[in-house]
N, C-alpha and C positions, 0 to 999 in steps of 0.2 A: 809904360806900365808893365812890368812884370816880364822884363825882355827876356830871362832867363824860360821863359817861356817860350816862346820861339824852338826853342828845341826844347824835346820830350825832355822831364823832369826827371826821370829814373833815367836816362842816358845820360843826362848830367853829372848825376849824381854818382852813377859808375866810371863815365869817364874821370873825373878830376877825384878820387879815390883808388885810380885804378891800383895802385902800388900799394899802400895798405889792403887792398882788399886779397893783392893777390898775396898777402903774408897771411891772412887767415886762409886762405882757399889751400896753400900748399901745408895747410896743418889739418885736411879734413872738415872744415867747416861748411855743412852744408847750407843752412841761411847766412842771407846777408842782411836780416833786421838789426839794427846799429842808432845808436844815439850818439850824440857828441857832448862828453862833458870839455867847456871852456876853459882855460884859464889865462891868466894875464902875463904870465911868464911860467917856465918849466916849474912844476909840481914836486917837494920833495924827496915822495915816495917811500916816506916813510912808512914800511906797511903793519910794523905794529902801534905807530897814530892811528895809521886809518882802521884798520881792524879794532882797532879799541873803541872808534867812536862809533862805529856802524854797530857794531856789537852790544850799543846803549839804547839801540834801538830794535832791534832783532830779538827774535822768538831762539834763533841758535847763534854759537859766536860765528861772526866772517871768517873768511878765509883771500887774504890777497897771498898767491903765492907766484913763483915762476917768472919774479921781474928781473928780465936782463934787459943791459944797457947795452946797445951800440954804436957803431961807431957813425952807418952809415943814417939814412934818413928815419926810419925807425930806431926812433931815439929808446923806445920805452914795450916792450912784448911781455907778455902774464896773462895771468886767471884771476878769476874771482868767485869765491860760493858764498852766497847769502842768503838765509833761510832756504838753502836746496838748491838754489836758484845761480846758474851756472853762467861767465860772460869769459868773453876771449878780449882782450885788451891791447890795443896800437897807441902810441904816443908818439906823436910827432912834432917836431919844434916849428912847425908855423900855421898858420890860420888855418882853421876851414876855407873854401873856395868860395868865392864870390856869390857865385849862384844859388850856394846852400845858405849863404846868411841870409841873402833875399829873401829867400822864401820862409824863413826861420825867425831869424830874432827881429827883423826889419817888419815881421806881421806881430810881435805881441808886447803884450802891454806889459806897465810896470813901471818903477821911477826911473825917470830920464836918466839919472847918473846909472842904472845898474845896466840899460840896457848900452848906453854908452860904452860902457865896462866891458861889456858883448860884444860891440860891433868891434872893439879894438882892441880883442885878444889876438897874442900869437903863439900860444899852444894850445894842443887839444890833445883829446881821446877820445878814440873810435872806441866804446863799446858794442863788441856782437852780443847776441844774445846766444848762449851756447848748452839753453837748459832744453825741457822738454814740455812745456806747459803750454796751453793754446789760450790761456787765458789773458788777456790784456791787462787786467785788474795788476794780476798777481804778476805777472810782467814788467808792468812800469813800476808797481809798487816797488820791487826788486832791484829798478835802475834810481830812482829816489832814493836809497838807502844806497845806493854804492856810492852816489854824485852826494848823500850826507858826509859820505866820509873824508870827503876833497873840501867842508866847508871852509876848514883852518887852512888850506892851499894852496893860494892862488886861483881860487875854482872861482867865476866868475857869472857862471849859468850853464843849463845845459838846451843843447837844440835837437828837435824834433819834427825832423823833415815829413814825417808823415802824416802829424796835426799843423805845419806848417806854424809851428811855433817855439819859445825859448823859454825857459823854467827858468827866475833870477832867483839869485840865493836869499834872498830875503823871503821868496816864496817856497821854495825847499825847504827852509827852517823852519817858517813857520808849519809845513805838514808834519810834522813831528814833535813839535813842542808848542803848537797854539790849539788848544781843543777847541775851538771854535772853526778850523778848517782840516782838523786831523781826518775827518772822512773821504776827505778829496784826496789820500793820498794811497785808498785800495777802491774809489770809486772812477767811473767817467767823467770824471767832474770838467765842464766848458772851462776855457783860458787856463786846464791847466795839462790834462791829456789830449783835449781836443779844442779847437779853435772857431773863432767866430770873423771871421776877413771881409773886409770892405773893401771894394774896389772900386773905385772913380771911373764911369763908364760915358762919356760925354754929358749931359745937362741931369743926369741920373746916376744911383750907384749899387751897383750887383755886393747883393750881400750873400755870400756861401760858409757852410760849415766844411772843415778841414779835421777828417783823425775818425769822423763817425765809425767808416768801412771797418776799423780794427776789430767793432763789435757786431757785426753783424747788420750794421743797420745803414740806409741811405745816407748819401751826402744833399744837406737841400742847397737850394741857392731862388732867390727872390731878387725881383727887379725894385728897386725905392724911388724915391722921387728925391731923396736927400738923407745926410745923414743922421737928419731930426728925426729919421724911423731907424732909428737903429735898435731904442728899447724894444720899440716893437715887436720889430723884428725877429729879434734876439729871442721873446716869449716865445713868439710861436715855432720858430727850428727847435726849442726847448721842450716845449709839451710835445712836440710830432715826434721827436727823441725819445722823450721818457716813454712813449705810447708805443714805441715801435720796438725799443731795445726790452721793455718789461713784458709785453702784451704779443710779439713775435707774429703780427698779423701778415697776409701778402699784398702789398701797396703797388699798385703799378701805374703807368701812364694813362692818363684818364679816371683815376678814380677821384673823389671828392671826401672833405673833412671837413667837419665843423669842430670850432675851439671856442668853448665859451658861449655866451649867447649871441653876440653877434659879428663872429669872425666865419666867413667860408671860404673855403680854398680848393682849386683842383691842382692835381698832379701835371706835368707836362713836360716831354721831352727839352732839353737845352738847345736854345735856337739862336745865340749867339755866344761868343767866347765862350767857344767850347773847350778849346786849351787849358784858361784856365778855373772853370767852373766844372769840369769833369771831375769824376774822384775815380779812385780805385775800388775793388774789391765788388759788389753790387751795381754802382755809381750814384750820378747826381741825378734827384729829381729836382725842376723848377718849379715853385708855388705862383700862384696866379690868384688874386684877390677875385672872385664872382657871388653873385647874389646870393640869398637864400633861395628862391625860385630856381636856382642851377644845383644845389645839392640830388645828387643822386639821378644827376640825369648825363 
């Protein structure tokens, strides 16, 4: 389960990048926040397609400029401005590394064929983030509109090693042209900037959220007895989300919440697979089901 685990996830994820990354590092880039958009063979690059299409969606026109090709393993180096919103661009002609699919497309949901599609691309793009915004909102919104541009391309999905999950094109498209999900595409919205994982833990299975930290807020994770609580579940990471990212209170180990009339929960350090029920940024709290008579004690 999750062997790519075994060693730390961010040393993964730098070792088997290490050569693209060091092409953005020797151009001044000082983050390495980076998406990967997919695709199933090399990418046209057409950049007055793609600026034509992103541009049907955007408040200013795109801008893809500074694409050269070479010879060596960086097939593909450029920029991109979208509404403001600045990316430093790597193309390289074969997969993401094993590790990062793991943890990426192999956790999220969607139709079987698109994720299929995913797991057996051999090109990609490392998007950096190369603006100045701390906002996540307007961050990802920014990498959705450049991964629009690539729909007519080869473009297959994009992954998102820090929600531990893969955006398929059928769900890119539809945030821009289905008003029924168009607000997921400048909110937090679960499965699709942030993720809900389950994980098979002997006769039980650890359900954790993956992508919260970006906002400021805890990662939870809960022990189930099966995957028949996963609605459950899923509700209540969801309200302790909305409650924590809207409302900005200070949550710690030990404190207690009630949801609804009769759900209560305490807070609790992680007491096993810590590997991988840990998050970044804040970290993970575990939920623990206790009575009503245990509130506030």
């Amino acid at each position: 389960m999750f062997d790519f685990l075994n060693k730390n996830k961010k040393e993964a994820d730098i070792e088997n990048t290490e050569e693209s990354v060091q092409v953005i590092n020797n151009n001044n880039t000082d983050d390495r926040f980076a998406l990967y958009l997919l695709f199933s063979k090399k990418p046209e690059f057409n950049t007055s397609k793609i600026e034509s299409r992103i541009s049907k969606i955007c408040d200013r026109n795109a801008k893809i400029q500074n694409i050269l090709e070479k010879e060596d393993t960086f097939n593909i180096y450029g920029t991109a401005e979208i509404d403001g919103e600045k990316f430093k661009i790597v193309g390289l002609d074969i997969s993401i590394p094993s590790e990062i699919t793991e943890y990426t497309v192999r956790c999220a949901y969607g139709q079987k064929e698109e994720l299929e599609a995913m797991e057996n691309h051999s090109y990609h793009i490392i998007a950096f983030y190369a603006g100045k915004s701390t906002d996540y909102n307007v961050i990802y919104n920014a990498y959705a509109k450049l991964a629009y541009g690539f729909l007519e391309d080869n473009f297959v999905g994009m992954a998102n090693g820090y929600a531990w999950n893969a955006i398929s094109p059928g769900l890119l498209k539809g945030l821009f042209e289905d008003k029924r999900i168009a607000e997921m595409a400048y909110t937090p919205a679960m499965m699709v900037w942030r993720n809900f994982v389950k994980m098979p833990y002997g006769d039980n299975v650890w359900f954790v959220t993956k992508g919260n930290f970006l906002y400021g807020v805890h990662e939870y994770a809960f022990k189930g007895d099966s995957f028949e609580d996963s609605q459950q579940v899923y509700d209540m990471f969801e309200d302790i989300f909305n409650y924590e990212y809207t409302e900005r209170p200070q949550i710690d180990v030990g404190h207690t919440i009630q949801l609804g009339e009769d759900i209560f929960l305490r807070f609790r350090d992680i007491y096993e697979l810590e590997n991988e029920l840990e998050g970044d940024g804040i970290g993970t709290l575990v939920l623990e089901l206790i009575t009503e008579d245990e509130i506030n004690k």
